[in-house]
N, C-alpha and C positions, 0 to 999 in steps of 0.2 A: 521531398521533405523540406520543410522550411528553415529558413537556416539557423546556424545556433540551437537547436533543439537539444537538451540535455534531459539525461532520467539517473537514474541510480537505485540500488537497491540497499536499503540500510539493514543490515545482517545483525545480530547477536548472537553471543555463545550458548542462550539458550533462553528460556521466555523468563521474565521478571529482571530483564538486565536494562531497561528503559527503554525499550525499540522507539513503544507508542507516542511518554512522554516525548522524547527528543524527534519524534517525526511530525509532532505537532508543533516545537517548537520552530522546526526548520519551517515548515507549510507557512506558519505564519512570517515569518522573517522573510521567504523568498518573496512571498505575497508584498509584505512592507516594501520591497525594493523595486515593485510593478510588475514583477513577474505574473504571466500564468499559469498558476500548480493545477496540475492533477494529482489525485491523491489516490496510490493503489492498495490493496493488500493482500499478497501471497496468502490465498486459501483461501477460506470461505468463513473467515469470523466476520461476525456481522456487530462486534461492539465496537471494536478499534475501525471499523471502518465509518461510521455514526459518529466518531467522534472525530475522524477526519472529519469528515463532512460539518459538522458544526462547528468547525477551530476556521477551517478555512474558507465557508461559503459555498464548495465546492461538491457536487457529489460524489465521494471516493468507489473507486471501480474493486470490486474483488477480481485476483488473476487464479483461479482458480484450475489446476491442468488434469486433475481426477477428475470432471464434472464436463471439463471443452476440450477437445481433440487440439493439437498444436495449432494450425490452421487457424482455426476459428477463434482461439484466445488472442491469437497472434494481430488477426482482421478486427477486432473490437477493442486490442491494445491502438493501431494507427489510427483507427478511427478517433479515439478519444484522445490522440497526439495532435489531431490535425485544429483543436482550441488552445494547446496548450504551449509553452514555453518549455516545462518541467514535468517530467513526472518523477514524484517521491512515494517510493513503492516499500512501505513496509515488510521484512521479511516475519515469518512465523517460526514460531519457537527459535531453535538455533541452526546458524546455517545449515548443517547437512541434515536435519530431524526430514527425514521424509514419509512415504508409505512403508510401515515397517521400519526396517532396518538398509533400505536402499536409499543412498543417498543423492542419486539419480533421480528421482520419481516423488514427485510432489513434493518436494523438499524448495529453498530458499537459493541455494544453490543451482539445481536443475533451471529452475525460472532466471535465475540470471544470465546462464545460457541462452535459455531459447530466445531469451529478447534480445540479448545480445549488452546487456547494461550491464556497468563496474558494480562492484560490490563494496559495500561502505559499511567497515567492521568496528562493530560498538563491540565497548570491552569494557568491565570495570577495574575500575580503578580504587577501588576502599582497598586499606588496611596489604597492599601490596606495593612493591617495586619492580625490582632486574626483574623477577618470576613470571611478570606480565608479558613478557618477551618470548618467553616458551608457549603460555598462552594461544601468542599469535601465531605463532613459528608453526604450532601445530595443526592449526586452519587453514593456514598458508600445505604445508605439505603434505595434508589430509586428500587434495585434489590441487595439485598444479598448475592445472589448465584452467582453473576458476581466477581470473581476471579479479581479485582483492587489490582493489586502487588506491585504498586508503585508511584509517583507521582512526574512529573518535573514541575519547576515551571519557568514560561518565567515573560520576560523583568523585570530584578530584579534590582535595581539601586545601589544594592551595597553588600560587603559581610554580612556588619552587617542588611542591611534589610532581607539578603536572611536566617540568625540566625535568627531572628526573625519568620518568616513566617514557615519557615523549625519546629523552636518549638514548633510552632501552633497546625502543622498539627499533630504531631505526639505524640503531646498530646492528643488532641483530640479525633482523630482521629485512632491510634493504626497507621498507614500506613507510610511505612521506606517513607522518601523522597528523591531521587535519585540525587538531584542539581540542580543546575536553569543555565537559560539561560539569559546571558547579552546582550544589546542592542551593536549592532554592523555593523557597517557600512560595506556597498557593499555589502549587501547580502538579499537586500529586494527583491523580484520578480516584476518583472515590471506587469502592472494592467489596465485592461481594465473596461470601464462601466457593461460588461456582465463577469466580472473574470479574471483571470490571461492571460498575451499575451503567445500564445502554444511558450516552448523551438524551436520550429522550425523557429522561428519569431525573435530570439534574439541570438544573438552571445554568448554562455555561456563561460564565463570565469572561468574557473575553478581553479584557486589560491585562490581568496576571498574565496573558499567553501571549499578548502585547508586549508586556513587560520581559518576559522570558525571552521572548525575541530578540530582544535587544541584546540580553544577555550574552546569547551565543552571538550574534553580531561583533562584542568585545573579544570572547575565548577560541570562537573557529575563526578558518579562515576561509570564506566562503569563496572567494574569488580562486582560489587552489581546487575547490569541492567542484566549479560549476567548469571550469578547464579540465579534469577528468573526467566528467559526467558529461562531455559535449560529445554526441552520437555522431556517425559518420553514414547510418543507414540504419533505418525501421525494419523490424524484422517481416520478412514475407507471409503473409497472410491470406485466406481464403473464404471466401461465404460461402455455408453450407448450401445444398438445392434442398429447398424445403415443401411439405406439401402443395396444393394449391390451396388458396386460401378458404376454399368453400369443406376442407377436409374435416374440422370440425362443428362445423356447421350441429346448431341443436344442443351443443355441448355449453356449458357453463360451470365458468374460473373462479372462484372466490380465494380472495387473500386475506388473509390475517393481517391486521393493522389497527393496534392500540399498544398501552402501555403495556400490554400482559406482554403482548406477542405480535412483532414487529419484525422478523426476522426475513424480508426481504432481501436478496443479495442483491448484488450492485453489482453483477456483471453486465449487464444489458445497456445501451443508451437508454437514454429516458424514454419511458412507456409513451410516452401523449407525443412524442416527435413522430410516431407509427401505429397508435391505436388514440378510438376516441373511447375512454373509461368513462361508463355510466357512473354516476356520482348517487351513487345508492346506498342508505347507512340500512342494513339488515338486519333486522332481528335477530338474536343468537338464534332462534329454531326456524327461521326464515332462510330461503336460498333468492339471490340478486334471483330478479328475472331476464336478465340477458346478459349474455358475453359479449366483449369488445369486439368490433368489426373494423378490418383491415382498411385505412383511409385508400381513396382510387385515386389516380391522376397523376401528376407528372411522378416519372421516378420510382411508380408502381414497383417494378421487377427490384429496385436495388433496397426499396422499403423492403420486401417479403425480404430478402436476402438477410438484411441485416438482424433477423432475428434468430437467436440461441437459444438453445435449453440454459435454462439461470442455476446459478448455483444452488444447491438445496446443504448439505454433507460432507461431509469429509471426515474418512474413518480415522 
């Protein structure tokens, strides 16, 4: 592993507590300081990860553990370490929200585990105090063993509320608190009845995310954030053995890819690093006339290897 490599996983109490905005603001702020981000996200949403991917440049990865065996999420998580400085891994919903009601299994918490990365607990902060302390108290002792390094606190109305809340917690609490996040204009995500409008849908302005950078720059304290998030060892990983490559042979992939429906996940490295894609625009009642074929040559065996079933679901 290379050295200093740092990741984290930014948790909330549950969805609509600003995972997204504030993981884009960090994306770009670590970016501003020359860092290399990768940008993750626990599960298989594919808007908040598009919108990684257009804040920071980057193509953000889904870690998706209903969809990729340990192993194999595990092997495509170091792979996409081995560019990076950072990864900033979105958690979904709230920390322990998993399959059902297990908080083990495809939950925010689980994947903090298997990677082996801190947990960085967003928490709001409107229109509360001391009570923010119980809050935490209760994530913290909901699962013990879940490694909570730290805790930011959103929409804070001011410095002396944000002393207050900060003395709460870490009374309480025993848990450093990293800084809060102020309310700030141009930089909400635009919003649909079924969730965020996909980055492909909107022109992203990337100043205000600039500018928000900054922000947190002032109110966290990154150098605190990136000395707990400094990894000691990448978690073990495996490549699946996959057919040979003549096994689908005859058969033909079409993707979906326009403004309707785009919904690609990003578990995979990039397609064209391991297949040559026909650049074929098909008619809606038209099928491509051919499937991608496996590139030959150096490195054959570890190209086949490194391909996974991609995300599709998540119940």
């Amino acid at each position: 592993m290379a050295a200093r490599q740092h990741a984290f996983i930014l948790a909330g109490t549950g969805s609509g507590c600003g995972k997204t905005t504030v993981t884009l603001g960090l994306l770009s702020l670590l970016k501003q300081r020359g860092m290399r981000v990768q940008p993750c996200k626990v599960g298989p949403d594919y808007l908040d990860t598009g919108w990684h991917t257009a804040v920071s440049g980057v193509a953000s990865r889904n870690l998706d553990s209903f969809m990729l065996p340990e192993p194999v999420l595990n092997a495509l998580f170091c792979e996409q370490m081995q560019r990076a400085d950072i990864a900033v891994i979105e958690g979904v919903m709230g920390l322990y929200d998993g399959f059902g009601t297990d908080p083990g299994y495809c939950s925010t918490a689980a994947m903090a585990k298997q990677l082996g990365c801190p947990v960085i607990l967003l928490v709001d902060g409107k229109a509360v105090s001391t009570s923010i302390a119980a809050t935490v108290m209760g994530f913290q002792h909901f699962d013990p063993s879940l490694n909570i390094a730290g805790v930011i606190v959103n929409r804070v109305n001011s410095e002396s509320h944000y002393q207050l809340l900060k003395g709460a917690i870490e009374r309480y609490c025993g848990l450093p608190v990293l800084g809060y996040v102020p309310r700030v204009e141009g930089v909400a995500l635009p919003e649909r009845h079924l969730g965020l409008v996909t980055a492909r849908e909107s022109l992203v302005n990337q100043q205000p995310w600039r500018d928000f950078a900054q922000t947190l720059a002032q109110t966290l304290d990154i150098e605190r954030l990136l000395a707990l998030s400094q990894l000691t060892a990448l978690p073990a990983g495996e490549w699946p053995t996959l057919p040979s490559p003549d096994a689908g042979a005859g058969l033909t992939l079409a993707l979906a890819d326009d403004e309707a429906f785009n919904r690609q996940s990003a578990s995979l490295p990039p397609a064209a690093d391991r297949y040559e894609w026909p650049q074929t625009a098909a008619h809606p009642d038209e099928t491509p006339a051919s499937a991608p074929s496996p590139r030959r040559g150096r490195n054959e065996s570890r190209q086949r290897a490194s391909i996974a079933p991609s995300t599709v679901a998540n119940p």
